[in-house]
Residue, then its C-alpha position, 0 to 999 in steps of 0.5 A: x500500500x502506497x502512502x500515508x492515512x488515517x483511519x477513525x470510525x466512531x459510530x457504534x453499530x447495533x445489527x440485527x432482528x433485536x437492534x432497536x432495543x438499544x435505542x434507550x441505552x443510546x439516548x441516556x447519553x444525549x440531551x432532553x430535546x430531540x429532533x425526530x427527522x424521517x421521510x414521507x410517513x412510511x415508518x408510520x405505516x410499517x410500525x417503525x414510528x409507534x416503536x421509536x416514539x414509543x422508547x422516546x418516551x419512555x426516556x422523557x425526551x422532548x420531540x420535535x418533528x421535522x418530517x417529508x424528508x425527501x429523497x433528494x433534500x433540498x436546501x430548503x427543507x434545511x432551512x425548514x429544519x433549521x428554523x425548528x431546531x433552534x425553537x425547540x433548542x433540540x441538542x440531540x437528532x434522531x434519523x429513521x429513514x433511509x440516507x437521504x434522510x440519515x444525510x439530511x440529519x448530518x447536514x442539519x447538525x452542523x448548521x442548527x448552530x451555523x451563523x452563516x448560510x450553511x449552503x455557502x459555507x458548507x456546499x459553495x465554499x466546502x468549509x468545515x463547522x466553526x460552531x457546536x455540532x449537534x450530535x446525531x444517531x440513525x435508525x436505518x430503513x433502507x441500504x445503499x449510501x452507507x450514510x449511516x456510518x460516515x460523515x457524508x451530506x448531500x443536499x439539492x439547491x433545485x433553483x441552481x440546478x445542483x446537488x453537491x456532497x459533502x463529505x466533512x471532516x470533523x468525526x463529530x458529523x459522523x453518527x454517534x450510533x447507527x441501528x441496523x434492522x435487515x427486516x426495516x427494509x423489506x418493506x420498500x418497493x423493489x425498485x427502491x431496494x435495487x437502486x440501493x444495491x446499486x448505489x452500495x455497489x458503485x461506492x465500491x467501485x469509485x473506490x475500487x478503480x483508482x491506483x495501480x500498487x498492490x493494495x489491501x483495500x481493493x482485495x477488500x473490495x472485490x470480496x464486499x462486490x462479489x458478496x452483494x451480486x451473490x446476495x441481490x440476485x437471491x433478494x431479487x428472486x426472494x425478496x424476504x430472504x433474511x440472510x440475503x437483505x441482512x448481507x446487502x445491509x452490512x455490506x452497504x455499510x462498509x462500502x462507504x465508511x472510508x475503510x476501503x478508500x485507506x491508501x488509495x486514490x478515489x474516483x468519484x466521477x459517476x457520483x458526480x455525474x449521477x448527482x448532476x442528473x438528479x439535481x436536474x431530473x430529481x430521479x431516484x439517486x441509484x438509478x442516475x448511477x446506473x444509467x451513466x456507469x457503463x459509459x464512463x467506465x468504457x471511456x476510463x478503461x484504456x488508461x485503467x486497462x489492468x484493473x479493468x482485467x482484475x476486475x473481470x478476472x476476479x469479481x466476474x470469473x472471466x477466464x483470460x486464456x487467450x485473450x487480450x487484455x482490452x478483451x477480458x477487460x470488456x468482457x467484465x463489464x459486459x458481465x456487470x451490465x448483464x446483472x445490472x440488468x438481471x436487477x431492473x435498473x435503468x440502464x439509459x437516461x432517457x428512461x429515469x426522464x431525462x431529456x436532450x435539453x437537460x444536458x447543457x445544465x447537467x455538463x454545467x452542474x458536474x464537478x470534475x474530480x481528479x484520482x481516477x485514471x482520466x481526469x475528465x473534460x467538459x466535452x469527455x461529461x457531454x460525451x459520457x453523458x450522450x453515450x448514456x441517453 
């Protein structure tokens, strides 16, 4: 392994059937007044809710609500949020949901306190909180962005046409305890539950294809990929298998908790790409990345021609005899495009509502990352992105 890093995590994780039940113990060390945040109202309908406010209770804490949460949470649900935060003095948030909820939670914790406009100073200008942060734990719903272990927050200004990330720095952002129940998510709709899985396997390999020495990290990553195609393809086909949901779950988990990222480089740039589209689009964040994937990973290829090979080699068994590289290489990919379609995602933009007069806005709203074998054009995104259509 090449380099120098650090690794901290100091989320506390509680996995399984009985997890919830650590939720009391976990809200004696925080303060009396608690945001609750969550989505559109579905932990009201599958019980969650009743089970959460329930152990709120029990435990005396004051509740303030902030609901609607949206899949993509725009800057003005913060403010929204904010403005009940400060009323109701919460000193502690509690997210039940998926991750643009756990995101959305994250985002509020550093700007409850924050006397600037957060959207400036946290998603214009990419600075770190010079205020208190309000701690946050998660009850996760729904698998995909690993938000429920990282420091992580996406949020969509729509008026500008952008939905920017930011991964912050300070560990007081990242959840202080995370409760994971495989059962929460065998309520979602299928299309959901494959948008995630995709999503968990794309943070996987922007990880993964970067860096040419040998490093530990990639062994690492090649064994979370090959566990989730193992175990979608059994939730696809079985979607109450316990087993497969709960291994989707803990590997989604440890796809973007910055375990697999340590003495790498990083490519983000389908990320980048997927979150201009849906800044334009509002389409589901999972299905943006599937529909750009293969694009710019046939564009990227060349110059990452070995990993390519390794990739095909070893997380999709194709055997190398008498072939060239470039061969095996595509061979790969066209074996990933196969189980992404075997799961429904969408493999083209025009079927997630994009259209060709988007494109100018989403060429704009792509922020170009370095790290990767090709450090992108603007012309390179248009091309990606037509290819993608």
């Amino acid at each position: 392994m090449l380099g120098n890093f650090s690794y901290c995590n100091p989320t506390k994780l509680y996995f399984g059937e009985e997890a919830l039940g650590n939720l009391s113990v976990e809200l004696e060390k925080y303060g009396n007044h608690v945001a609750l945040v969550y989505g559109g109202g579905s932990i009201k309908k599958n019980g969650i809710y009743d089970e959460v406010i329930g152990i709120l209770n029990s435990a005396g804490k004051i509740v303030a609500e902030i609901a609607g949460v949206m899949p993509n949470p725009t800057i003005h649900k913060l403010y929204e949020g904010i403005e009940i935060a400060r009323k109701n003095k919460v000193d502690f948030i509690l997210a039940v949901g998926g991750g643009s909820v756990v995101d959305y939670a994250k985002a509020l914790s550093v700007s409850i306190h924050c006397e600037e406009d957060p959207w400036e100073k946290y998603y214009a200008r990419f600075e770190e909180p010079t205020c208190e942060v309000v701690p946050v734990g998660a009850v996760l719903t729904m698998v995909g962005t690993g938000s429920e272990m990282n420091a992580g927050a996406v949020i969509t200004y729509p008026e500008k046409k952008l939905k920017i990330g930011h991964v912050f720095a300070d560990e007081a952002v990242i959840p202080r305890f995370s409760i994971l129940n495989p059962r929460y998510t065998m309520s979602l709709p299928e299309y959901q539950m494959v948008a995630g899985i995709y999503d968990l396997f794309n943070h996987i390999s922007e990880q993964y294809f970067s860096g040419e020495d040998d490093n530990t990290s990639d062994y690492i990553s090649e064994g979370l990929m090959k566990s989730v195609i193992h175990s979608s393809r059994i939730a696809i086909q079985t979607p109450g298998d316990y087993e497969a949901r709960s291994n989707i779950m803990w590997t989604a988990t440890w796809a973007l908790n910055t375990l697999v990222s340590r003495g790498k480089s990083t490519d983000w740039m389908v990320h980048m790409l997927g979150q201009s589209v849906g800044a334009c689009s509002n389409a589901t964040h999972g299905m943006t990345l599937s529909a750009v994937s293969l694009p710019y990973y046939n564009m990227i290829m060349p110059y990452g021609i070995q990993k390519f090979v390794r990739f095909a080699v070893n997380v999709w068994n194709v055997s190398p005899a008498g072939k060239t590289d470039k061969q095996v290489a595509k061979e790969g990919l066209t074996a990933m495009e196969a189980w992404m379609k075997d799961l429904g995602l969408a493999m083209k933009l025009s079927e997630i509502g994009v259209t060709s007069e988007m494109l100018d806005d989403i060429v704009n709203g792509t922020l170009i990352m370095e790290g990767g074998y090709k450090v992108l054009s603007r012309e390179d995104i248009r091309n990606v992105l037509i290819q993608a259509m």
